[in-house]
N, C-alpha and C positions, 0 to 999 in steps of 0.2 A: 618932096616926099609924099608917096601916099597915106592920105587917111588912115588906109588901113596897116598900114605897116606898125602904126602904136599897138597892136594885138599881140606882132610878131615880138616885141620888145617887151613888151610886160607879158608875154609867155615864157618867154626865154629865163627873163627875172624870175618868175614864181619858178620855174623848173630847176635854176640853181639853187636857190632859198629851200625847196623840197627835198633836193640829195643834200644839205646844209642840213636841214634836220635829222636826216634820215639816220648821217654818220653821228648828230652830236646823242641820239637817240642810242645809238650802237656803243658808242665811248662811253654813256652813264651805264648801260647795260651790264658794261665790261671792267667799272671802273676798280671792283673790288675781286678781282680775276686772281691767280693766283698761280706760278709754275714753276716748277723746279728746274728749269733751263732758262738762260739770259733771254735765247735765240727765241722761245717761244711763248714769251710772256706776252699780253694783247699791249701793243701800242695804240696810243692815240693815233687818230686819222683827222685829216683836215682837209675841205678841196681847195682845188686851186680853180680860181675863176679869172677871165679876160675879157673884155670887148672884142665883138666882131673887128679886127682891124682891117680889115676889107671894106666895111660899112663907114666905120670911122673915118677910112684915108677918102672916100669917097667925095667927092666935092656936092652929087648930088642928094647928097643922105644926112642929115643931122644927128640920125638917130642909131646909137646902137646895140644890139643885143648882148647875150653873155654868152660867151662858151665855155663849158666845164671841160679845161686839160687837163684835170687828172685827181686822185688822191692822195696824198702824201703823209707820211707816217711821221709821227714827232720824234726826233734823237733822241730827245731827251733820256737818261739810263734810268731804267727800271726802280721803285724802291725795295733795296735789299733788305731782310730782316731777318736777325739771325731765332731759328725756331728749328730746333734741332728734332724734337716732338712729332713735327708734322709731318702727314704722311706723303709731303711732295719735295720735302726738303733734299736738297743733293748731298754730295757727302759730305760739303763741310759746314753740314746744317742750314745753311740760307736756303730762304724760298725768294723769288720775285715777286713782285706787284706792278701791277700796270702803272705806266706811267700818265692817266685820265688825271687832270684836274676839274674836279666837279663843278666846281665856283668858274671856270674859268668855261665851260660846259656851258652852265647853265644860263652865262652872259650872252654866249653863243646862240642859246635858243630860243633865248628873248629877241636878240638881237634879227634872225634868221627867220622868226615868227612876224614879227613887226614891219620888216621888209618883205614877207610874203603879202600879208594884209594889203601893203602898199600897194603893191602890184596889182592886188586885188582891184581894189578903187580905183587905180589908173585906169582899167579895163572899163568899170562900170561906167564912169565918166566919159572914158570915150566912146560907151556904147550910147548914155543920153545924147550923147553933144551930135553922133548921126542919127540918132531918131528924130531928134527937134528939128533939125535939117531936113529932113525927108518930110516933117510936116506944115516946112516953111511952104511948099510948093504946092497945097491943097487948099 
């Protein structure tokens, strides 16, 4: 494996970890949303992330990146509540509420923070570990 392949690998990481924020940012945004249709109420969004499996089946590569396959929306059904009042209520008075859970959010954006950092450090480390190399030779 080259040296430098550990950049490609913790870029890849921070780059998943960044749309990982991005949506859990978009969810608390959305979380208190509000509409008078099932069909158009903001669901939660979640990515989906993989290893390179090309890199991974690889016999000469130890190391493998992430790739984001996709977005995915939570089933979870809306919460209904019945407010006959409001002015998005349909006819038999319910409005929807997204389906965001904030707490489970906000674990998310710890968690998707903390592993950015990481990735961070992985980077800087492997940026001393080639400079002190490059100065072995002087």
């Amino acid at each position: 494996m080259s040296a430098f392949r550990i950049f490609d690998v913790a870029g890849s990481g921070m780059n998943a970890q960044n749309l990982r924020l991005n949506l859990v940012a978009s969810n608390i945004s959305n979380a208190s949303s509000v509409s008078s249709s099932i069909d158009q109420v903001y669901k939660s969004r979640q990515p989906v992330f993989a290893a390179e499996l090309k890199n991974a089946m690889d016999k000469n590569s130890s190391a493998s990146g992430v790739n984001v396959l996709g977005i995915v929306e939570n089933q979870a059904p809306p919460v209904m509540e019945y407010a006959p009042n409001h002015p998005l209520a349909d006819a038999t008075g319910y409005i929807y509420k997204s389906n965001v859970n904030t707490v489970e959010e906000m674990a998310n954006m710890m968690s998707a923070s903390r592993s950015y950092e990481n990735n961070v450090e992985v980077l800087n480390t492997a940026k001393n570990l080639i400079l002190q190399t490059l100065k072995m030779g002087q």
